[in-house]
N, C-alpha and C positions, 0 to 999 in steps of 0.2 A: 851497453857498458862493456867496457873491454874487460879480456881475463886481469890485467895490472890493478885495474880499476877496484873489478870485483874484491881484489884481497886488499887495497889498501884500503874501502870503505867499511871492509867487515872488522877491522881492527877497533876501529870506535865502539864497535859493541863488545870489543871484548874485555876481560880479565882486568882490572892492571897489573902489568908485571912485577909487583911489591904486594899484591896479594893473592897472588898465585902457591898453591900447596904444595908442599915439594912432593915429587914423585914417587910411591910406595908401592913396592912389592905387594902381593898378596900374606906373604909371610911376613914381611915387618908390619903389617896392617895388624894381623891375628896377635902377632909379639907384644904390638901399643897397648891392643882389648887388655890384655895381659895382665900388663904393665898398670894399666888403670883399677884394672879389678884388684889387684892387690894394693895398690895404695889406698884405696875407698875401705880396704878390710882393714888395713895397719889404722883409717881412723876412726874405727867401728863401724863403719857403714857396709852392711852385710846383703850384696846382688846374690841373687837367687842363681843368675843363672838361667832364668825363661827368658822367654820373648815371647810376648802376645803382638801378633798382626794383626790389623785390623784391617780388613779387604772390603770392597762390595761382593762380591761373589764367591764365594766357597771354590776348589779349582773343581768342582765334578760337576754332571749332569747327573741327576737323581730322576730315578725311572722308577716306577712301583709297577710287580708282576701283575699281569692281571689275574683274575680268577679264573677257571673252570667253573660251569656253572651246573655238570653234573658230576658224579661219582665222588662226592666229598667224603673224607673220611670222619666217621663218628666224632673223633676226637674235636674234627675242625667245625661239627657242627655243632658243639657245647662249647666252642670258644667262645670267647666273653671278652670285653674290653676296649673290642677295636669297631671303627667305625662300619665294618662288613658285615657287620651281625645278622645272622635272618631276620630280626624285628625291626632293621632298622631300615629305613629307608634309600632308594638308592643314592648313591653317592653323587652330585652333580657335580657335571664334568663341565669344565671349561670348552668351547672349539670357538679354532680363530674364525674370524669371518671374512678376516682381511689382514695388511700387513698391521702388525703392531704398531703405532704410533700416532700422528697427529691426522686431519680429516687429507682426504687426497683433495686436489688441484688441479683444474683443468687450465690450460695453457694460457687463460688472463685472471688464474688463481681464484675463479672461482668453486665455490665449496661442492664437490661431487657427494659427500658421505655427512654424516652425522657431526654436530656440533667438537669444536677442539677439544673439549675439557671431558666429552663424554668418552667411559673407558671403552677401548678397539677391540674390547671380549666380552662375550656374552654367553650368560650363564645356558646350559645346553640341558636337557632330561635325558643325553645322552647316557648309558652308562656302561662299562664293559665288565660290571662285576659283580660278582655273586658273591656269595656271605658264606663268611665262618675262618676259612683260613688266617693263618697269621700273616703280616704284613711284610711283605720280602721285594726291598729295595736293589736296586741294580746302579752302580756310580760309576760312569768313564771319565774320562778325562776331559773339563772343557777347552775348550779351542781358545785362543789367544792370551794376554800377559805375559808369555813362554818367557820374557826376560827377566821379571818383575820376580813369577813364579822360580825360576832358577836361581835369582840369588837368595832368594827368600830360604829353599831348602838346602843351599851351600852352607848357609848357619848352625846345621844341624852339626856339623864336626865341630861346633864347640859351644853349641848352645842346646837346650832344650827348648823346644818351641809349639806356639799353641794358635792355630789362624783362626779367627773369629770371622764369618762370612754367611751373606743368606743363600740361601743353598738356590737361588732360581727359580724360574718356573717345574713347577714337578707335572710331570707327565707319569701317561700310562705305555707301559709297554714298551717303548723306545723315547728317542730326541725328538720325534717328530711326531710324535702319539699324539694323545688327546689332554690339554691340559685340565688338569685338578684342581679346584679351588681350595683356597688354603685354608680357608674358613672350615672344610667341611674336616680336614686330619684331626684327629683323635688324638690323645695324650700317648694312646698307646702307636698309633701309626708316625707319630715324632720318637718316639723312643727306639723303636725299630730301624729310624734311619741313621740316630744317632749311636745306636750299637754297630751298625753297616760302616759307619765315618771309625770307631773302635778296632773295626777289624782291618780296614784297611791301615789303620794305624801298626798292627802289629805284622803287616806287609811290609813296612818300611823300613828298610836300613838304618835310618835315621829318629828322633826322637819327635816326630811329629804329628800334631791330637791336630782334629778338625773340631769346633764348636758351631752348629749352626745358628742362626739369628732369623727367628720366626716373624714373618711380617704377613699381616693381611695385604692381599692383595691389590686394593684404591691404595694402601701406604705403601707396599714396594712399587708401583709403577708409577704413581703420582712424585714418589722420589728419583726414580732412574728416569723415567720416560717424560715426567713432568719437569720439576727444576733441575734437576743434574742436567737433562738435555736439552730443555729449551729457554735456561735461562743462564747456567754457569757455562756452557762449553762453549755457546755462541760467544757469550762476554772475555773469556776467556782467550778466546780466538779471535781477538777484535773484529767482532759481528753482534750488534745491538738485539736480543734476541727481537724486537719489533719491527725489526727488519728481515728477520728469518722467519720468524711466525707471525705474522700481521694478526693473525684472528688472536691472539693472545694479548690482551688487555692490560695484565698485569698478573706478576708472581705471583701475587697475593695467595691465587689458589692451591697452587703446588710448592709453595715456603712449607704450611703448615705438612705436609706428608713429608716431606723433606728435615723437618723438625722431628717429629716423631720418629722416622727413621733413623736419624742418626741417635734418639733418647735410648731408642731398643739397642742399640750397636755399645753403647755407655753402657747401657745394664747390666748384655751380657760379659762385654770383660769385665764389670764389678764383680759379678759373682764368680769368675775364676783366677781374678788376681790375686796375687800372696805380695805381701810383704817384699820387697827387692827384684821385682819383677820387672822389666823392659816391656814400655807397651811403642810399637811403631803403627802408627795409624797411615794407608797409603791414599791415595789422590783424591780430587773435590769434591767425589760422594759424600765425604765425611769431615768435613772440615769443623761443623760444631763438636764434633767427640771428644777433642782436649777438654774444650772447658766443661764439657756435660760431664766429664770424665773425674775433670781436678774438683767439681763440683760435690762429689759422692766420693772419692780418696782426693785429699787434698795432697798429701805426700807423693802420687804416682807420679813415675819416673817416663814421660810420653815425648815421644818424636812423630812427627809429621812431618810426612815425604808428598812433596806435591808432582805428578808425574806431567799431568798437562802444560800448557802457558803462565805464568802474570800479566797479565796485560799492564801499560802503563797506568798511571794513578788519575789519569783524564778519562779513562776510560773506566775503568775501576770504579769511578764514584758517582758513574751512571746507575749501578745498581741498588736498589731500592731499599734493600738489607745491608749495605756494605756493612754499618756498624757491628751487625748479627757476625755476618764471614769474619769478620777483621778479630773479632775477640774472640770467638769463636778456634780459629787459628792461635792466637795468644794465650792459650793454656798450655800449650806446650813448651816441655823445655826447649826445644828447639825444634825449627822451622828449614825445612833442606829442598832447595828445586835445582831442577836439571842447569842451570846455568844462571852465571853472576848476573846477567842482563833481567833475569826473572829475578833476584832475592831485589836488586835495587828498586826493580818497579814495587815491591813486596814492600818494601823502605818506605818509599816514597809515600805508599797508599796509608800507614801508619800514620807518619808523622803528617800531611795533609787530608789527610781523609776526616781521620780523627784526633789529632793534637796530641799523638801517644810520642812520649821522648826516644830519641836513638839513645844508644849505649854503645859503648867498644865493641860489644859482640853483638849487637843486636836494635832491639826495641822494650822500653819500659814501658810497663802498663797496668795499670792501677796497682803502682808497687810490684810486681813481680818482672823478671829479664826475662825474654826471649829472644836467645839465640838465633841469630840468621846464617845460613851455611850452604851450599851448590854442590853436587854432584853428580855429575852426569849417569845414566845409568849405562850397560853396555849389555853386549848380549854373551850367553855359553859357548863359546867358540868354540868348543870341543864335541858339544850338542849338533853344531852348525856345520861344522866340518865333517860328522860323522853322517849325519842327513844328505853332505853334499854328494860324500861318497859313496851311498847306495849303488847298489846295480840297476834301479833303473832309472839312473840319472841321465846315465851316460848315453843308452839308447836314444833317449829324449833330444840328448844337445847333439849327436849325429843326425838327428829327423829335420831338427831346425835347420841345422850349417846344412844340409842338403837341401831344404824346402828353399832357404834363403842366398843360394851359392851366389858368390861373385858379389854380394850386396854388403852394405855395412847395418847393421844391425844396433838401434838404440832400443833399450829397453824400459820401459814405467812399471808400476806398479804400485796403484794408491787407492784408499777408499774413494767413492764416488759421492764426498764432501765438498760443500764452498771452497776451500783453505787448505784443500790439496792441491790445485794450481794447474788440474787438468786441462782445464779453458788457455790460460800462460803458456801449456806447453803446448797445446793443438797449435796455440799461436804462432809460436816462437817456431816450430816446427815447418809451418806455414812460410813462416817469415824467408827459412833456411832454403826451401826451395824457390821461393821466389829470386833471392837476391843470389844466392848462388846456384845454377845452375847447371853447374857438372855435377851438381849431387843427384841430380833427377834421374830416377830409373836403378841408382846406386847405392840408395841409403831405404833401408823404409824402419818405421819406426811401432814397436809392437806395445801396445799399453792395456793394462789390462784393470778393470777396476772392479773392485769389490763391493759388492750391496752396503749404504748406510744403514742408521739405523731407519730415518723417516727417509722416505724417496722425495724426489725434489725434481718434479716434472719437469721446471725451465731448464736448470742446469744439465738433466738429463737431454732432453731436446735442443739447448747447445750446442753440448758435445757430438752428439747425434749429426746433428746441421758441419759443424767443423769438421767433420772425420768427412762426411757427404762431399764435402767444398774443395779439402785439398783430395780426395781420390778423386773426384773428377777434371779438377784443375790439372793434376801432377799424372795422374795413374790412365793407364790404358789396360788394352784386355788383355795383356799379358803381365800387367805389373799392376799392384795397388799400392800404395807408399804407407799408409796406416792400416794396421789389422789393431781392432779395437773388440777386445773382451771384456761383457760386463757381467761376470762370473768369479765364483770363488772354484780360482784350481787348484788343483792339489800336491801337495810336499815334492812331488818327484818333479813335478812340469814349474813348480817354482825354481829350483833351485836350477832345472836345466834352462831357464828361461837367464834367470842372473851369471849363469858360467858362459854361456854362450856371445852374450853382451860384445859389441865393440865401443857401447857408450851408454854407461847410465844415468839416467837424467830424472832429477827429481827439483819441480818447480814449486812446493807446495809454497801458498804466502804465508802460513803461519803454523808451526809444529811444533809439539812439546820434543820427542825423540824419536827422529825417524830411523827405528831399526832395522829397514829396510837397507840402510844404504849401509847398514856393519854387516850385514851378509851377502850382499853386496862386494863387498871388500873381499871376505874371504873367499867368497867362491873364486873369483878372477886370482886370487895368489896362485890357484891350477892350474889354471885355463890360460888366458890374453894379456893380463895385467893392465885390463883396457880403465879409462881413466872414468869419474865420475863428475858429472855438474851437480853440485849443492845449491841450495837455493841460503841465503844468508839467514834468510827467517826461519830453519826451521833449529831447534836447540842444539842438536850435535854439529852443528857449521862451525860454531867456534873452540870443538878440539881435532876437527878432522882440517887440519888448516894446509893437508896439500890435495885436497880435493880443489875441482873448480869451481867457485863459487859465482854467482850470479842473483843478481836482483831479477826474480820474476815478471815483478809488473816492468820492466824495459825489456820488452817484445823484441826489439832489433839486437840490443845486447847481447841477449841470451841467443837469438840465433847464430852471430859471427861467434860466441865463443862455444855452440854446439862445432862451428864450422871448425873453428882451432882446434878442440879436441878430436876431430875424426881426423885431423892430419899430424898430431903428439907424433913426437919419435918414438922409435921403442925405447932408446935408453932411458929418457925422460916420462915414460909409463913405468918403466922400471923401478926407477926412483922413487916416484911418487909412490907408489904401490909399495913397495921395503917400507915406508915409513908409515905409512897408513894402515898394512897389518902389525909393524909391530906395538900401535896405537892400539889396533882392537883385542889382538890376542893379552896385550898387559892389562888395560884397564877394561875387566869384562862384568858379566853382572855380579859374578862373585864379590871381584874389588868391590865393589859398588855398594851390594848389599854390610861390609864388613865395614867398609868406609862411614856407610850411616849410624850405623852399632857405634864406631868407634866415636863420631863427631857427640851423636847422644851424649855416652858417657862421657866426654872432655866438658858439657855442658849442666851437665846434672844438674846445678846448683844447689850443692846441700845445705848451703845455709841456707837458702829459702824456701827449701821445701822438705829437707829432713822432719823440720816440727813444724805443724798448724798452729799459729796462733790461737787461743781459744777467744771466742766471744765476749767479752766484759760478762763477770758475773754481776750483773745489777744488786740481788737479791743481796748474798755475800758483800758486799763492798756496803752497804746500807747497816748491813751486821758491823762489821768492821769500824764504820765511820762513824755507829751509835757508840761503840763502845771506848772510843777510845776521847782521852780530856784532853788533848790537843791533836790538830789536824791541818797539816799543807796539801794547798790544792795550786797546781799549778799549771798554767793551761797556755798553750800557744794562740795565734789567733786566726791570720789567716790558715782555711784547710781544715781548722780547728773547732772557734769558736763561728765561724764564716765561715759560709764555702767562698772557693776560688771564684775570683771576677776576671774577666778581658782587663776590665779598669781599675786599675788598686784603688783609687779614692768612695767605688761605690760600693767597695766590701765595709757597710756600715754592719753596724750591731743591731739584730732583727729585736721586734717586739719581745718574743718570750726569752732571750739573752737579758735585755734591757730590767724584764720583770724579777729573776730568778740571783741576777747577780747580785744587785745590792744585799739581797737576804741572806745569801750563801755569805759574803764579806760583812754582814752585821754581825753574824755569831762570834760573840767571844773566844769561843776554841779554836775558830777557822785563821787560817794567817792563807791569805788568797792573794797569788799573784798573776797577773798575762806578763807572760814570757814570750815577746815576741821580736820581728825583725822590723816592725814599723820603727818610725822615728819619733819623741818623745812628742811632736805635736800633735801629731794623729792622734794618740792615745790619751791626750787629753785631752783633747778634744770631743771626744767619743767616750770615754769613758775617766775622766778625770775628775767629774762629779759625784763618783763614789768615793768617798771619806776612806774607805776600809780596805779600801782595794792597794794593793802592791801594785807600781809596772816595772816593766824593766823593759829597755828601748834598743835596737841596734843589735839585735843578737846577744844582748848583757854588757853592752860599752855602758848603756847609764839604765842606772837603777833610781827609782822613787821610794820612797818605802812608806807601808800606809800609816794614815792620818800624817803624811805630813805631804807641802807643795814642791819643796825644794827637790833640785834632781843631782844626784852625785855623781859624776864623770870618771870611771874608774880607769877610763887612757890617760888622767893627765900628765902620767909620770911616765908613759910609752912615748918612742920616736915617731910619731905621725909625718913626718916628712914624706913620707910613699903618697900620701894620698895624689896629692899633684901628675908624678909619676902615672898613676893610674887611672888620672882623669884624663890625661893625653890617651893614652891607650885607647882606654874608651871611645876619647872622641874621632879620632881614627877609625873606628866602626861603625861609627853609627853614621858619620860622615857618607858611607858608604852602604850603608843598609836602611833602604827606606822603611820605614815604619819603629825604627828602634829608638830608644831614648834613656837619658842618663838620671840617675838618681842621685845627690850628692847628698848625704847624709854627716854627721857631725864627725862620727868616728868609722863611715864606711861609705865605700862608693858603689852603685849598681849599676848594671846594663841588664834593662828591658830588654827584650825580641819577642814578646806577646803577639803583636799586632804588625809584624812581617811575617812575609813568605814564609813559609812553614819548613819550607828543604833547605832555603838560602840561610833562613834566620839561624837554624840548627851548622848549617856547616859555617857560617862565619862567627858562633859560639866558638865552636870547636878552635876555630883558629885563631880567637882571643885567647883562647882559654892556656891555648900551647903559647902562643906568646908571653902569654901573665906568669905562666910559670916555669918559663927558659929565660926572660929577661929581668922579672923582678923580683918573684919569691926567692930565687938564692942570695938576693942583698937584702932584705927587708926581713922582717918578723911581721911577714904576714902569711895569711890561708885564700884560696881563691874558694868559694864555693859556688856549686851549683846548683841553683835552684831550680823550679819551675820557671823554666821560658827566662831563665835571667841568669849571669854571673853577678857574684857579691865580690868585693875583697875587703878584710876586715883584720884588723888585730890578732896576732895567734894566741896572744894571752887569755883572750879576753871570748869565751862564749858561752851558750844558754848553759853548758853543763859546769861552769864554774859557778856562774848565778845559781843552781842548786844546789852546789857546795854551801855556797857561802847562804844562803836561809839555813839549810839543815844544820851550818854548823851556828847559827845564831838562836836556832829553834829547836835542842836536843832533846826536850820534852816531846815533842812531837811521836804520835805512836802511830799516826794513820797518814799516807801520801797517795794521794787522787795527781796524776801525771799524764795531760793529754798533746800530743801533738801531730804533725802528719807526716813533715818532710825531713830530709837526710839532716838539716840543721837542730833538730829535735831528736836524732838519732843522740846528740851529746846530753842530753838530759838525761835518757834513757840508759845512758853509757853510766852517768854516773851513780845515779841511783843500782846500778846492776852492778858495778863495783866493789860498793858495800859491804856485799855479801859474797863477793867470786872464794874469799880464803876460807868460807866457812863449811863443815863438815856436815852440818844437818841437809835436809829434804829442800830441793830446787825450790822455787817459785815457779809458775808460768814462764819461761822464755829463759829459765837455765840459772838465776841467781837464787843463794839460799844463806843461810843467815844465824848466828850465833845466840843461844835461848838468851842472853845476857844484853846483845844488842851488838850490833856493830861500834868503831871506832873510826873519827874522823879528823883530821890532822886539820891544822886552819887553811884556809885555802890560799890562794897568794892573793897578795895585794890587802888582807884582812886588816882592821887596824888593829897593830901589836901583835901581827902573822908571827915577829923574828923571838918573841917572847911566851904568844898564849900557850897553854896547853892541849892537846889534843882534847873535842870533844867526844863523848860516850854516850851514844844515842838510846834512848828506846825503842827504837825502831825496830821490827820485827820484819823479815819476811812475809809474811801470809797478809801483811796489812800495806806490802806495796802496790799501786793498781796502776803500775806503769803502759799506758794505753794508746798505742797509734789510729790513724783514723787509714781503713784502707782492708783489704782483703784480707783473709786467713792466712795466704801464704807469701802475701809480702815480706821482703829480707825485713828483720827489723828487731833490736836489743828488748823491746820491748816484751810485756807479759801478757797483752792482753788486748785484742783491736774492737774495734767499733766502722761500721762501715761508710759513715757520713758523718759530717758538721752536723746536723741534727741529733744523732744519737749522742753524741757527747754533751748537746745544749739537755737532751730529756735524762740522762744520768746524771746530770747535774742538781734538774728538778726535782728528779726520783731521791738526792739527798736530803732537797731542803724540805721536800712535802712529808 
């Protein structure tokens, strides 16, 4: 692929320019935070001000001193508490036996060691300590996140913050000691490190607490070394993990560790959040902790930041748990990855995976919105530049440009993973001296790779074989063309490796954010201003857009355009490099980190998550509904009285519905009506042979009223001429979208999309829907609504919240209201009954309405007969006796007072009245 190539195909993945962010300082970022936290306080809603992170890993290594095992001091030999005690036994230590991870592989993957699933540590009667002493912790700094980690404590100048993380393997002595099983610490040897995490807390500049998160040892490794690595990051990184780990059968074993781990990760922020707290939960360690989270605070205010991939939704729905990940992820307010190409795959896996609706901002899911949002992260440019410019950098990039004189110098630097692209660039590499050949003896190319976490024989012996093929192919005894290190170097020989560069090249097929190439960038602003190859796949390709880009897997490609970049002009290095630092130094991790603060709080959703709806009190409402000598029950159907079907006509009325109804509509005191959007044949159909029953058909275009057959049509005095109008429309769409179908109803017309494509269905909604209301709702007196998997357009006079006007004002005796429904159309019921009481000075109801001792007032509704003469009716109607009740989670948005979680529970509240 040519270099023109490369950038006109990377466009497709990107952005569209109509929803691209506009570009923000770091100061106007912190100004927005600002800006928002005062408006949340002018509406009572009072931020604390924390932030709880929620990490896998704590940032330190935790070391425990060992003992002397003579000359102890008296005092240390009366210590008491800790697991050191002289009566207690010794402590057993962990030692590895081999590398951490999965069984090794001999070159046709047969198994050298111990079974996949058995743990790679074994318990040891090693022990290096003697008893009595107090327990004294030793914490450095761990190695890697430095991006993550840096914007995380840029927060600290206007945040207080609290990172929740498990502290790792603990050893003795040093990083490389003998590990400690975690079973064996003592209440008091956790307290001692958590006093250690205290003191370095008041080391810091900044307002920043460490809480650790204690995990048995089969659950921290069964979670990181099991599913996190062998079933998310493969999938993640489109790699099937039974393609990377053949011996592994299925999740199955490592879900449940992986489950529990994230339960503990929920616990501990439970126990340290307050009230107005910020929790940001970071990558796919932890993805069930939203909802394990909103599960135990239904109010908390949570962002999840996903640092890795999304793979497409074809890939995505390989995995075994998806439904687990997908909601799991959906308890957050908002949902934020390194780029627009990861939230759409994120989209996609929603609404096809699992049938969960889009929204303007997001994804709907069982009643609650979740925000979808991108941004990239960056790295501490100021961290990076100060690193670069050590003293002994510069010796370092003198030793190279002399070892390597006269040569052109490409440099790599990538873990020794599938999906870093090492094999692509040996390739490509290869390629370049074959097909051109004045590079030979001119160019050599220095890559250096860093241990994975599991070693992966073949691709090692690959690379191995490639690096062998082209130095003997290209290289003589004075030249080799690749030096290949497969070692971790260190800060100085990094950064003199990146300034030195005449070409950096980075092939990986698949990467969340490779921060390599923003330091990268900044070192060469000193040094050559020498240009970079990006691969398109990895997530920062699409803001670093004057890098050179290139598709990995085209081998030939990528070589002619290594070949154009070692011959770039300088001006045109120039160029490229001014724009590409001043990409990295503006938008760096601080941005980043402030950028996700900020997105959060634009998403909060206070109305849905300020107040928990509380549970139907069965008990209470049975009080309630003995006591009082009249009673409206009014109940939707589908979602309600039925659960939702693929097929509307098989949402019949189950047995105990069938049993429970008639008796609830026999009692004299009850005036029982189904409020629903069927059309009046269905409904008698199915339940027209109850004598006692109320219907009301269309949303409340026509009402029955009980004991009698006849049906009154309250549009007949509306202009229905739209309908027509709106059946064209319709039919325009579905002409066009296979699987959709029309509903035409007496007084409203519907469009199906149930049983089409799930992406297609959802956006050619969207663009009826923008139609129906740029072209018809500004001439007509009509409402578009949207339902489940369907647009309605209906009457604006005429809906379910008028139809409960007009009973309550026919029925002002009435002292007790049973109100069931599930979706946004039933939200008007809700509306009105909450109404009632908004002007009244007494104690709320459930869900915010409250109510006059004397009763409310209700004006005739329209359309009433002798609306222009009756008088206002005067209810009995009490607040404490309304049981206004959606079907759906606790924190679904909704007017109502009171939720129930299924069609079932509303059928056995029902029961629960009449038994």
């Amino acid at each position: 692929m040519s270099e023109p190539e490369a950038h006109s195909n990377i466009e497709y993945f990107s952005e569209p320019p109509e929803l691209r962010r506009p570009e923000q300082t770091l100061e106007e970022i912190k100004h927005s935070i600002s800006t928002l936290m005062d408006e949340y306080k002018q509406q009572g809603i009072e931020l604390s001000g924390h932030i709880i992170h929620v990490s896998h890993y704590l940032p330190f290594v935790c070391t425990l001193a060992p003992r002397k095992r003579d000359g102890l001091d008296s005092d240390d030999e009366h210590a008491s508490g800790s697991a050191l005690e002289t009566s207690a036994p010794p402590r057993p230590v962990l030692t590895e036996v081999e590398q951490v991870g999965f069984e090794k592989r001999g070159d046709k993957g047969e198994p050298l060691s111990e079974p996949a699933h058995q743990r790679r540590r074994r318990l040891s009667t090693v022990s290096t300590y003697s008893t009595g002493s107090a327990p004294k912790w030793t914490l450095t700094h761990r190695r890697g996140h430095t991006a993550m980690n840096a914007g995380i404590r840029s927060l600290g100048a206007q945040f207080r913050q609290t990172t929740v993380g498990w502290p790792g393997d603990l050893r003795i002595g040093s990083g490389t000691g003998e590990l400690i099983e975690a079973g064996s610490l003592t209440e008091r040897d956790k307290a001692a490190l958590e006093e250690e995490l205290r003191t370095q807390k008041e080391m810091q500049e900044d307002d920043m607490r460490w809480a650790p998160v204690w995990l048995e040892d089969k659950v921290a490794h069964g979670h990181y070394e099991g599913y996190c690595k062998t079933t998310l990051w493969p999938l993640f990184h489109y790699l099937l993990w039974q393609e990377v780990f053949p011996e592994i059968e299925s999740d199955d074993a490592t879900y449940q560790a992986y489950l529990e781990a994230n339960i503990a990760y929920a616990r501990k922020v439970a126990e340290i959040w307050k009230p107005g707290d910020l929790v940001l939960v970071h990558d796919y360690h932890l993805l069930l902790v939203p909802k394990l989270l909103r599960a135990i605070i239904s109010e908390v205010y949570v962002g999840l930041f996903l640092h890795s991939p999304f793979p497409s939704s074809e890939i995505f729905r390989c995995l075994p748990r998806r439904r687990e990940i997908l909601e799991g992820m959906l308890g957050s307010n908002l949902v934020c990855f390194q780029t627009y190409s990861y939230s759409r795959h994120f989209l996609s896996s929603c609404i096809r995976v699992c049938g969960f609706e889009s929204s303007p901002t997001g994804v709907e899911a069982n009643g609650f919105n979740t925000a979808i949002s991108h941004c990239a992260i960056g790295v501490d440019a100021k961290r990076v530049e100060a690193d670069r410019d050590q003293a002994g950098v510069v010796p370092k990039i003198e030793a190279l440009r002399k070892l390597y004189a006269g040569k052109k110098i490409i440099v790599g630097r990538d873990k020794l993973d599938p999906v870093k692209g090492v094999v692509q660039k040996l390739q490509a590499f290869h390629k370049l001296l074959a097909d051109f050949p004045e590079w030979r003896n001119n160019v050599v190319l220095i890559q250096v790779t860093s241990p994975a976490l599991y070693e992966d024989p073949k691709l090692e012996g690959k690379v191995s074989d490639l690096v062998s093929h082209i130095n003997s192919e290209f290289g003589s005894l004075g030249f080799t063309p690749v030096h290949h290190y497969h070692q971790t170097i260190d800060k100085d020989e990094y950064y003199a490796l990146l300034s030195v560069a005449d070409l950096g090249l980075i092939t990986a097929t698949r990467d969340g954010m490779n921060t390599t190439s923003l330091e990268y960038i900044l070192c060469q602003s000193k040094t050559y201003k020498s240009p970079l190859i990006l691969s398109e796949f990895t997530g920062i390709a699409g803001i670093l857009n004057e890098t050179v880009r290139v598709n990995p897997w085209d081998i030939a490609g990528t070589a002619r355009t290594i070949d154009k970049a070692l011959r770039m002009s300088d001006a045109e290095k120039e160029e490229r490099q001014a724009a590409l630092y001043k990409r990295v130094t503006a938008h760096t991790a601080h941005t980043w980190a402030y950028t996700i603060v900020k997105d959060l709080l634009r998403n909060l959703g206070v109305g849905q998550t300020a107040r928990a709806t509380p549970l139907l009190d069965i008990e209470l409402m049975k009080e309630k509904y003995a006591a009082a000598k009249k009673r409206l029950l009014l109940f939707d159907y589908d979602g309600t009285l039925t659960p939702i079907v693929k097929v509307p006509a098989h949402a019949v009325p189950g047995n105990r519905l069938k049993e429970i109804l008639p008796i609830l509509a026999a009692d004299p005191k009850n005036i029982v009506y189904i409020v629903s959007g069927r059309d009046g044949a269905f409904l008698e159909e199915h339940l027209g042979h109850i004598e006692a029953l109320g219907l009301s058909a269309e949303h409340g275009c026509f009402i029955r009223e009980p004991h009698s057959t006849s049906w009154w049509n309250l549009t007949e005095q509306l202009d229905m001429s739209w309908m027509e109008d709106a059946h064209d429309i319709f039919r325009y769409y579905t002409e066009r979208t296979t699987g959709s179908q029309i509903e035409r109803k007496k007084a409203s017309v519907t469009w199906h999309y149930r049983n089409c494509d799930a992406d297609f269905g959802s956006f050619q909604a969207k663009q009826c829907h923008d139609l129906l209301e740029s072209n018809l709702v500004p001439k007509k007196p009509i409402e578009v609504l949207v339902g489940k998997k369907n647009l309605e357009v209906r009457p604006l006079a005429v809906n379910k919240g008028e139809i409960v006007k007009r009973i309550l004002f026919k029925h002002p005796d009435a002292s007790f209201v049973f109100c069931a429904g599930d979706d946004k159309t039933d939200e008007d019921m809700f509306r009105s009954l909450s109404a009632l009481f908004v002007a009244s000075p007494t104690s709320p109801v459930p869900g915010g309405a409250s109510g006059h001792a004397s009763g409310p007032t209700l004006a005739p509704p329209l359309g009433f007969e002798g609306s222009d003469t009756a008088e206002p009716a005067h209810l009995e109607l009490h607040h404490d006796a309304v049981f206004a009740t959606t079907v759906g989670p606790s924190n679904k948005r909704t007017l109502a007072g009171w939720h129930v979680t299924s069609s079932d529970e509303v059928v056995e509240a029902v029961a629960a009245l009449v038994e």
